[in-house]
C-alpha positions in Angstrom: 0.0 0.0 0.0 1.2 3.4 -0.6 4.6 4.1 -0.2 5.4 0.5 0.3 4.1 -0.7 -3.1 7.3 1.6 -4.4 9.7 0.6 -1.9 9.0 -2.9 -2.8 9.6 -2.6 -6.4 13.1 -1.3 -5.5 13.9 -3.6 -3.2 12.9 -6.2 -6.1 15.7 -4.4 -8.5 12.8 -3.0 -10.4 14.4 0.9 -11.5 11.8 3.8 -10.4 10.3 5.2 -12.7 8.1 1.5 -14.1 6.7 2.3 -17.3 3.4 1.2 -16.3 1.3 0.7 -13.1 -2.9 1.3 -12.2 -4.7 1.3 -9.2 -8.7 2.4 -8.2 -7.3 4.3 -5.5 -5.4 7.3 -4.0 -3.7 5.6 -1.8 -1.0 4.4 -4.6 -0.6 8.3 -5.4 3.5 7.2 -4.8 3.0 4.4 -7.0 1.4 6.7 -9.7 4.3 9.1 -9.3 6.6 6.3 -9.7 5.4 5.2 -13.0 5.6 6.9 -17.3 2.3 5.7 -18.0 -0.5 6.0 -15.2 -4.1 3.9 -15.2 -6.7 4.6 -13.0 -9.5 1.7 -12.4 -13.0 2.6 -12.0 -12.3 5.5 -9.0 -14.6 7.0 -6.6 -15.3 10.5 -7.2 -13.3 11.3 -4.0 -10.0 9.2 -5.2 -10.7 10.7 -8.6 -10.7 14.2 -7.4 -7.7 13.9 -5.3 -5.5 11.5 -7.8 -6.5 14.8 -10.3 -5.6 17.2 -7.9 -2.0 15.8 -7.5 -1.2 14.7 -11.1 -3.0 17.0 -13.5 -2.0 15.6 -16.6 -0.7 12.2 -17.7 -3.3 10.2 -15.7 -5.5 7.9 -18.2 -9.3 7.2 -16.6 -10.6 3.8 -17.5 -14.2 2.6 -16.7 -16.4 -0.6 -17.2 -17.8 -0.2 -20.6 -16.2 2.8 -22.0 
């Protein structure tokens, strides 16, 4: 969770920043940072709002059966 999803991946040898990574919530906002190419999953307005707030641009928004 949070910061520990991207302290894991370096501890794995993985180099920060990953090309890819998703998540539904703002929780993984470090895990966003950390990554080229961001996903969110079917958010909440409230994750959405915040996730939008924090990284303005760059963020792709996916929903079920768009």
């Amino acid at each position: 969770m949070a910061r520990r999803k991207v302290r894991r991946l370096r501890d794995a040898g993985i180099t920060i920043p990953v090309d890819y990574t998703y998540t539904d919530s703002a929780v993984d906002l470090p895990l966003l940072h950390a990554a080229t190419h961001r996903f969110l999953i079917e958010p909440s307005a409230r994750d959405l709002s915040r996730i939008q707030a924090a990284l303005p641009d760059g963020t792709t928004i996916l929903r079920a059966g768009v």
